[in-house]
C-alpha positions in Angstrom: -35.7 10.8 -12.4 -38.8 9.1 -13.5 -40.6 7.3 -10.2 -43.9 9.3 -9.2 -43.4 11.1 -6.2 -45.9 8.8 -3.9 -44.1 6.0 -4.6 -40.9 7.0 -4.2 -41.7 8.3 -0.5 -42.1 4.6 0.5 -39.2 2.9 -1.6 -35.5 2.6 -0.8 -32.6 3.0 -3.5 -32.8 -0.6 -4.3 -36.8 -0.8 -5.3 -36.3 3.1 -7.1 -33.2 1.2 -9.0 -35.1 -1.4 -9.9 -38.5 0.7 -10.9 -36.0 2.6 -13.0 -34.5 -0.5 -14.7 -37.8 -1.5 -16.0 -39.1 1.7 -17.2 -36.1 1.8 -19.1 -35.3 -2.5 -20.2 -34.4 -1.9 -23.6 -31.8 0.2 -22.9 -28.2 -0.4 -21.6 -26.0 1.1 -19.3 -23.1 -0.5 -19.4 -21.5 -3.6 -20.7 -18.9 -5.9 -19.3 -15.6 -6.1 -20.8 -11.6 -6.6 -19.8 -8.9 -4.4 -19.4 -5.0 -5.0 -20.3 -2.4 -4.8 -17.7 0.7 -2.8 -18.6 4.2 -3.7 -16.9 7.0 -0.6 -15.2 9.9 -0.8 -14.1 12.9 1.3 -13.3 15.0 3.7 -10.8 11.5 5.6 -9.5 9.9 2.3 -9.1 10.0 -0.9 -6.6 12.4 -3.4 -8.5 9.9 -6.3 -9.8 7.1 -3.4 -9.8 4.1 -3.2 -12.0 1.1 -0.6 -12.8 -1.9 -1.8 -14.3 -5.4 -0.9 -15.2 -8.0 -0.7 -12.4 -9.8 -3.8 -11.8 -12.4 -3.6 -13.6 -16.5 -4.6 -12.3 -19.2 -5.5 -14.0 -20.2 -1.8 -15.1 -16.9 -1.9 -16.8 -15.7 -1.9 -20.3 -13.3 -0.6 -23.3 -14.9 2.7 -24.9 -16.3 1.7 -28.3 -17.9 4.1 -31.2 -14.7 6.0 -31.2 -13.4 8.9 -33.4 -10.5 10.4 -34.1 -8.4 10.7 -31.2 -6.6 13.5 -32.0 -9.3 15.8 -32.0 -9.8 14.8 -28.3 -8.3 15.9 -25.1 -8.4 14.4 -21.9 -10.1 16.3 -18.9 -11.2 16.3 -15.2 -8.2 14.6 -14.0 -8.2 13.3 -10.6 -5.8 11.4 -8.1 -6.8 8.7 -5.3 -4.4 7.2 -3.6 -4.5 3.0 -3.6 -4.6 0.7 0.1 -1.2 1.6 0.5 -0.5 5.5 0.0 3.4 4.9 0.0 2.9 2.7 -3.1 -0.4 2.7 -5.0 -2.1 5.7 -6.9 -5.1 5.6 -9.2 -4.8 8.4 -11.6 -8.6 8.6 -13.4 -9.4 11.4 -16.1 -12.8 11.4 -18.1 -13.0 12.1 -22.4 -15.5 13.9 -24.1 -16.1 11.4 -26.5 -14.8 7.4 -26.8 -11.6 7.5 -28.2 -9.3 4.1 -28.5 -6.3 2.7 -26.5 -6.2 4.9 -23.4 -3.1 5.1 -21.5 -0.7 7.1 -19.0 3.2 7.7 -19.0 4.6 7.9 -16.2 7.9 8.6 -15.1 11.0 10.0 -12.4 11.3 13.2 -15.0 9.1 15.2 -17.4 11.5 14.6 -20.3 11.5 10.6 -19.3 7.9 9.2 -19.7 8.7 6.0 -21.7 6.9 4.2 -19.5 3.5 3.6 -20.6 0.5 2.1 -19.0 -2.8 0.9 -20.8 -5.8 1.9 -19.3 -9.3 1.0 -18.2 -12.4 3.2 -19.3 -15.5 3.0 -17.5 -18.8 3.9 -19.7 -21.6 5.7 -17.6 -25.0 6.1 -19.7 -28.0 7.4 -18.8 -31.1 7.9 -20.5 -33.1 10.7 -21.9 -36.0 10.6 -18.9 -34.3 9.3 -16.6 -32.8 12.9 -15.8 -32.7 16.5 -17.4 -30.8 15.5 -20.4 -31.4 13.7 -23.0 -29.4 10.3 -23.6 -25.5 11.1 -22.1 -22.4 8.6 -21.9 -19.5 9.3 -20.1 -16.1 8.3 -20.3 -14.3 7.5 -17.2 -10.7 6.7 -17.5 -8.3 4.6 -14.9 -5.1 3.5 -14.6 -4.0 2.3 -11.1 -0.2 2.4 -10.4 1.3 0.3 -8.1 4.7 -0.4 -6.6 5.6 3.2 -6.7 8.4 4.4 -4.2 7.6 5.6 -1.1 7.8 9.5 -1.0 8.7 10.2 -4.7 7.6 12.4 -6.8 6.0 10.9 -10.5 5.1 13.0 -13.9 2.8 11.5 -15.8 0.7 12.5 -18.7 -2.6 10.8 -19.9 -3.6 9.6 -23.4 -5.2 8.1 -25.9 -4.3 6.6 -29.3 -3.6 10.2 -31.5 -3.3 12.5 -28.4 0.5 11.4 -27.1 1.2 13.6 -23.5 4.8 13.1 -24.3 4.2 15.0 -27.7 6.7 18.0 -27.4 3.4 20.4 -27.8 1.6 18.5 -25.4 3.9 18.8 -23.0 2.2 21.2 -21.1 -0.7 18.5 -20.0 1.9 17.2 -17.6 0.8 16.1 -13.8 3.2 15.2 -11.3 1.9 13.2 -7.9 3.9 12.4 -4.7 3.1 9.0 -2.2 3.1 8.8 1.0 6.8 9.0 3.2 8.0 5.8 4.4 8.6 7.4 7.9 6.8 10.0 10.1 7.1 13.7 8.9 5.1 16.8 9.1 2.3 17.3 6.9 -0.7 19.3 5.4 -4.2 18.1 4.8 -7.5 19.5 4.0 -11.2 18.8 3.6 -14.4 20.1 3.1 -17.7 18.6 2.1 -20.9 19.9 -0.1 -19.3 21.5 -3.3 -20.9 21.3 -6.1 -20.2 23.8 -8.9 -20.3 27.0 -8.4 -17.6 30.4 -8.1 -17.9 29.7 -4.5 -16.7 26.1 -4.6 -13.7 27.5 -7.9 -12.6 30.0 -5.1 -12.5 27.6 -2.8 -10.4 25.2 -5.0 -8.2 27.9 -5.7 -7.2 28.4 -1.8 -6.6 24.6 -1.4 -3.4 24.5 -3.7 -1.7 27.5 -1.5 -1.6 25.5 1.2 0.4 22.4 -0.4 -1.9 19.6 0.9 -0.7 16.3 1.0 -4.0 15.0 0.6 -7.8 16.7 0.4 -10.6 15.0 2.4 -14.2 15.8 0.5 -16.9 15.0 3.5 -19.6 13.8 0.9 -22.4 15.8 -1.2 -19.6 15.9 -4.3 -21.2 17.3 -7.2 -24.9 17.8 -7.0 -25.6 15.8 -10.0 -29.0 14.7 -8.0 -29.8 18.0 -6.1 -32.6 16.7 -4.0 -30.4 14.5 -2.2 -33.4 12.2 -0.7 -32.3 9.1 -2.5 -35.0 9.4 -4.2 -35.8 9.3 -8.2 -38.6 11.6 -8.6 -36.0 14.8 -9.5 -36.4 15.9 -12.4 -33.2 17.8 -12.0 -31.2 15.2 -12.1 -28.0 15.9 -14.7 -25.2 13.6 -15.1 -23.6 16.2 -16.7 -23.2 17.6 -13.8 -20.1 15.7 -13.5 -18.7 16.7 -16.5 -18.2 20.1 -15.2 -17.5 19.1 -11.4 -14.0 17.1 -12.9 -13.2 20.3 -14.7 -13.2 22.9 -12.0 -11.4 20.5 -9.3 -8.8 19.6 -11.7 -6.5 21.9 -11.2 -6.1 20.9 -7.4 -7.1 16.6 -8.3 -4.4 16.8 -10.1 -2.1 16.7 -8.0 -3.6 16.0 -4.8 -5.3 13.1 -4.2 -8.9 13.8 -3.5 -10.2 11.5 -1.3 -14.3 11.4 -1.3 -16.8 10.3 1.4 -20.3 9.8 0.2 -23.2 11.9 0.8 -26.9 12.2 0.5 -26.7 13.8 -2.6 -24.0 11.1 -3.9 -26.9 8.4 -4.4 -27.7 8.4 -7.7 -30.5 5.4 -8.7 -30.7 4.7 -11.9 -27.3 3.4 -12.0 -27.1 0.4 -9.2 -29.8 -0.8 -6.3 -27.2 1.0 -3.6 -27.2 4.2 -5.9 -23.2 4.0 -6.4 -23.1 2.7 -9.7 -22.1 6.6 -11.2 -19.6 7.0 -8.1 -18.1 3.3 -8.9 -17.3 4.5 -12.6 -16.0 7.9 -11.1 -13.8 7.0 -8.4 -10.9 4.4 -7.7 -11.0 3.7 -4.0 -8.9 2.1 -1.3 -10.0 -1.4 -2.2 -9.5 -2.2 1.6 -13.6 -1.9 3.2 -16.4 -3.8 4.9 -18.5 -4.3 1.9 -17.4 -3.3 -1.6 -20.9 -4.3 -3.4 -23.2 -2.2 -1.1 -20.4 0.4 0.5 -17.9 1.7 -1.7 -17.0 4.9 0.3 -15.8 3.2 3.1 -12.2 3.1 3.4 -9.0 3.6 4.9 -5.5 4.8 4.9 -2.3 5.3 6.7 -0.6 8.8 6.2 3.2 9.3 7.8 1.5 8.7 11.7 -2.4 9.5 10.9 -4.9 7.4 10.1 -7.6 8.3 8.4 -11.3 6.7 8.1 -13.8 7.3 5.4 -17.6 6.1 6.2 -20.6 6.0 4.8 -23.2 7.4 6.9 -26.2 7.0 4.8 -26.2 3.5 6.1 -27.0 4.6 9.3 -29.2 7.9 8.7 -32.5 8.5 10.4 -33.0 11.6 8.3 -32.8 9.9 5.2 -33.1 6.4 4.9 -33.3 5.5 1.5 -29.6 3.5 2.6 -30.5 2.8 6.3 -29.1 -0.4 7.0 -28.0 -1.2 3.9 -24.7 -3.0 5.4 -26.4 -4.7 7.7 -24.2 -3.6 10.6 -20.9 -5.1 8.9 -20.1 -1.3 8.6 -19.8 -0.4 12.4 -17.9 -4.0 13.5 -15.6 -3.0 10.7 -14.9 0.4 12.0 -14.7 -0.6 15.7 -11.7 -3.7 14.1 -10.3 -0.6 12.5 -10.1 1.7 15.5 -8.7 -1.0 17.6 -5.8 -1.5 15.1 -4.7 1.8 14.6 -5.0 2.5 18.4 -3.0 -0.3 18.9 -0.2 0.2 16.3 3.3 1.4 17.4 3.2 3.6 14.2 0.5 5.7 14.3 -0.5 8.7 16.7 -3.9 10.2 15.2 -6.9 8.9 13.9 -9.3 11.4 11.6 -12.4 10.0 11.0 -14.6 11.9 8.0 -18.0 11.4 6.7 -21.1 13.4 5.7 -24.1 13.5 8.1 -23.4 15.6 11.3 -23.0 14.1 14.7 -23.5 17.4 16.3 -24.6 20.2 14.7 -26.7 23.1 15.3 -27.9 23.9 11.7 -31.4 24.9 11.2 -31.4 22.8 8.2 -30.1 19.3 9.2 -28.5 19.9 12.8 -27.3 16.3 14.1 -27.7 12.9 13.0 -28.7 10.2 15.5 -28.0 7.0 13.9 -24.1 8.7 13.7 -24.8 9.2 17.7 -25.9 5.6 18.2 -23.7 3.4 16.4 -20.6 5.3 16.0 -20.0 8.0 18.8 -19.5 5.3 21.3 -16.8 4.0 19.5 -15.4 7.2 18.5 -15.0 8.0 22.2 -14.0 4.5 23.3 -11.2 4.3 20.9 -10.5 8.4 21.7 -10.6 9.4 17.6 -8.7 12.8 17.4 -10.6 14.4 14.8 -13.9 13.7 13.3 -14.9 15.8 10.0 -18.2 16.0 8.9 -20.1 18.0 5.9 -23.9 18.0 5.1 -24.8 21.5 6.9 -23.4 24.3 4.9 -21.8 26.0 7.3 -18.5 25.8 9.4 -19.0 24.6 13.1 -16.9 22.9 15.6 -17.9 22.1 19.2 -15.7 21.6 22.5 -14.5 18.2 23.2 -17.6 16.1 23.4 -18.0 12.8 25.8 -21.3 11.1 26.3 -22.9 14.2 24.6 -21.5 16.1 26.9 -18.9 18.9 27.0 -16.3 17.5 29.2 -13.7 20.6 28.5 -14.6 23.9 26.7 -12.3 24.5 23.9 -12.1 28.2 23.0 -10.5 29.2 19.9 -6.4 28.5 20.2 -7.5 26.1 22.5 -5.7 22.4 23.2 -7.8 19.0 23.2 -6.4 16.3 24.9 -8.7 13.1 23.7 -6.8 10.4 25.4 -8.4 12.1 28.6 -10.7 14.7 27.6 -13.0 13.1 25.0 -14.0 14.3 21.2 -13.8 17.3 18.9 -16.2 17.4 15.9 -16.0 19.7 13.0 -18.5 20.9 10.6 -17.1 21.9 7.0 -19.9 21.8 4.5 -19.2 25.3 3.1 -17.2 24.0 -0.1 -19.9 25.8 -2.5 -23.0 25.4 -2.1 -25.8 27.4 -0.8 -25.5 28.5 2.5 -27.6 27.4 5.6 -28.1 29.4 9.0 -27.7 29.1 12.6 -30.4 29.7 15.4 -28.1 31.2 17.8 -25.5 34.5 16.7 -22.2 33.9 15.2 -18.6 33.0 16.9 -15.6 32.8 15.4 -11.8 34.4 15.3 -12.2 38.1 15.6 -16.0 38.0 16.6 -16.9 35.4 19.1 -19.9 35.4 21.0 -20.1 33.1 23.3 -23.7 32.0 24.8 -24.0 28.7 27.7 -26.6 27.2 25.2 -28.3 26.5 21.9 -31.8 25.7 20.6 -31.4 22.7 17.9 -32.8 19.4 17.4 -31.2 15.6 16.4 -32.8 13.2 13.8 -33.7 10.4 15.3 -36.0 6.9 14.3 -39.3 8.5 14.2 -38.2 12.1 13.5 -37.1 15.0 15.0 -36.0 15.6 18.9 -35.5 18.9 20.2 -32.4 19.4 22.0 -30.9 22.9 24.1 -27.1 21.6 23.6 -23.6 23.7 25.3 -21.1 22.3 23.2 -21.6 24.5 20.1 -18.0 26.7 20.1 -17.3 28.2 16.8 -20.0 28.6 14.4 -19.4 30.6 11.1 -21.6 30.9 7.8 -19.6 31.7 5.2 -17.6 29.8 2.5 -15.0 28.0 3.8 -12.4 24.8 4.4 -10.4 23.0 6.9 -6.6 23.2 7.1 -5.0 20.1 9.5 -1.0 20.6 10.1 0.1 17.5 11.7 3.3 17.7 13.4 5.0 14.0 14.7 7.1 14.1 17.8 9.6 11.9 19.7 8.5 8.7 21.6 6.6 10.3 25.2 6.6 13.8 23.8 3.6 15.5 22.1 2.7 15.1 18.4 -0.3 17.6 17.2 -2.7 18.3 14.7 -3.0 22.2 14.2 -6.5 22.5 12.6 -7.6 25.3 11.3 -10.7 27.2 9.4 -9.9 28.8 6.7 -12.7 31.2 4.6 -12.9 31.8 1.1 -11.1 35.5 1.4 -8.4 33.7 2.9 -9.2 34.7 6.9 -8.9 32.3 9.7 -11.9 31.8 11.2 -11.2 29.1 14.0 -7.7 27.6 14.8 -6.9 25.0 17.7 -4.8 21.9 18.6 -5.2 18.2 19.4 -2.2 16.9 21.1 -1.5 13.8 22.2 1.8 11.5 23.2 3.6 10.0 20.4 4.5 6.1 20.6 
């Protein structure tokens, strides 16, 4: 992306955005602008309620240079859901071209979608050296509904001034979404992380619908737009356009799921912002509820029914690669210890799911486990006993025993039970979405072929490099394509609510299954 290699060895995202910025002054990425606010109201919404355009920032603006609009259709459509998953949604889709006056209708019915939203677009340029391409805008659209009714479902259509959704022949456009219940219930979710574009990651896509998710969780490494993943500018394989075809394959599950992204190595793109999220910001519409919006973005939460779930942002604590390290200045880990405290202590909610990219344990050959994720944020996961902790970054499927003080305090065979109020951790490695696969220094195990050995050669990252390690918590390990099914299943005050998690491959086999229980309030 335009920095000589030497240099960009020794410089973090913020100097590489800033070389980048004045190799390329005289040209402009994006300019400021406002958005209009649309009002709703009606029988599927809140009485009072409104829906308006997501706020905008500073990389923010109305498309201009348009054409005409009814020679362009809206693609790459995906859902998010707001602070509040009962109430909010963002709904974001992406044009081809800049077109004039994008909206959404929304409504109870397909045949009722009178209600009609103005929208905020999001212009995303980048220029010829900077990347493989020559000079590339992209359109990112957003809408962000709020004061929706808690578990409803919405059909809605997305627009623009000469393409109309609720045109009779454009009908067929449609998307429907669902919030959040009001109350516990059972529930489906999934996640996965490293996907990129590829038949793998289509197939994989393809699997996620059949099992009528509530919500996805992608564990970082999204779409490989930068494939180096250093943070560093000196790929010359960078391609924004990338994007464009990452928002058309997962459209047909974002669409209707809301797709919930952690960020990765691989998501830190330079030219656009000194943190490298300037691309994701124009992307994505996030839970506006984290530590640090300007430097961390990805990190979030959100209350599901009785599960909590946390996204982080582990390249601010990343020994491996550091172009992010200590980017939040620790804000990041006292906000996630104030966030486990309050959904421990909350009468409501039974589970807590934390997901982000680097590995805490890991045996890949590739990136095996990440210390700073073992120094700032294990201790907390085990103090505050988290239920389930997803990662992505190796691409491969593993998942240890129950884990306290690195330690395997109870081994967890496959159809096994965790117990973390007593028994510690489980951590589970799904980075097999699409991308290249990685390998294992010790044989395979998993449903229908387990081996079981006492140990396993790998090493962890830590400040200085790498440190071997001989570890006995490494339980299921699988190297194929693949994704993570959770069922979560509430129960009576005193008797045992569960998550049933389960890996799933690409043909459709299980590959791992097993339970974390624990005593509903």
């Amino acid at each position: 992306m335009g920095v000589p290699e030497r240099l960009a060895e020794r410089m973090s995202m913020a100097e590489q955005h800033e070389y980048l910025r004045a190799r390329f002054s005289r040209r402009t990425m994006i300019r400021g602008g406002a958005v209009t606010l649309g009002a709703v109201a009606g029988g599927a919404f809140v009485p009072g309620a409104t829906a308006q355009a997501a706020v905008p920032t500073a990389r923010t603006a109305p498309a201009t240079g348009t054409v005409d609009g009814a020679h362009v259709a809206p693609f790459g459509r995906h859902l998010a859901y707001g602070t509040d998953p009962r109430t909010e949604m963002t709904v974001s889709w992406q044009v081809p071209v800049a077109v004039r006056k994008p909206f959404i209708r929304i409504g109870a019915h397909p045949w009722d979608l009178s209600r009609r939203i103005d929208a905020e677009v999001r212009t995303l340029f980048t220029p010829a050296g900077v990347g493989a391409s020559g000079n590339h805008t992209q359109y990112y659209v957003h809408a962000k509904l709020t004061h929706l009714r808690p578990g409803r479902t919405y059909y809605y259509g997305v627009g623009h001034q000469g393409f109309d959704p609720a045109a009779p022949h454009l009908l067929g456009t449609l998307g429907t979404f669902t919030t959040a219940p009001s109350h516990k219930e059972p529930f489906t979710f999934t996640a996965f992380g490293d996907e990129g574009v590829s038949y793998h990651a289509l197939a994989n896509n393809s699997l996620l619908l059949g099992q009528n998710p509530a919500f996805h969780l992608h564990a970082g490494d999204i779409a490989y737009g930068d494939p180096t993943g250093q943070g560093r500018t000196d790929d010359t394989g960078f391609d924004s356009r990338v994007w464009d075809q990452f928002l058309a394959q997962t459209e047909s599950v974002a669409k209707s799921v809301p797709w919930m992204p952690a960020y990765g190595n691989h998501d830190m793109e330079a030219w656009y912002s000194p943190n490298g999220y300037g691309g994701e910001e124009a992307r994505w519409t996030l839970p506006d509820n984290g530590p640090d919006k300007k430097n961390l973005p990805g990190v979030y939460s959100f209350v599901y029914g009785n599960t909590a779930v946390i996204s982080l942002d582990a390249n601010d604590i990343s020994f491996e690669i550091p172009a992010n390290l200590g980017i939040s200045g620790g804000t990041q880990t006292k906000w996630l210890e104030a966030q486990l405290k309050k959904y421990r202590a909350a009468h409501d909610i039974d589970f807590i799911v934390v997901f982000f990219h680097h590995c805490a344990y890991c045996t890949s050959t590739s990136h095996a486990s990440e210390g700073g994720v073992r120094q700032e944020w294990v201790p907390l996961f085990e103090k505050y006993t988290v239920d389930l902790v997803i990662n992505g970054h190796n691409h491969q499927y593993e998942r240890t025993d129950v884990i306290k003080g690195d330690k395997v305090t109870k081994k967890l065979p496959i159809g096994g039970t965790a117990y973390p109020e007593t028994d510690g951790v489980v951590y589970v490695t799904a980075g097999a979405a699409g991308r290249s696969l990685y390998a294992f220094s010790a044989p395979l195990s998993y449903e229908g072929n387990e081996h079981d050995v006492d140990s396993v050669a790998s090493f962890v990252n830590v400040k200085g490099g790498k440190q071997n390690e001989t570890v006995a918590w490494s339980r299921v390990r699988y190297l194929d394509y693949s994704f993570l099914r959770v069922d979560v299943t509430p129960a009576p005050k005193g008797r045992l609510a569960t998550l049933k998690v389960r890996g799933i491959a690409e043909s459709g086999d299980q590959v791992d299954h097993f339970t974390v229980a624990r005593r509903a309030k």
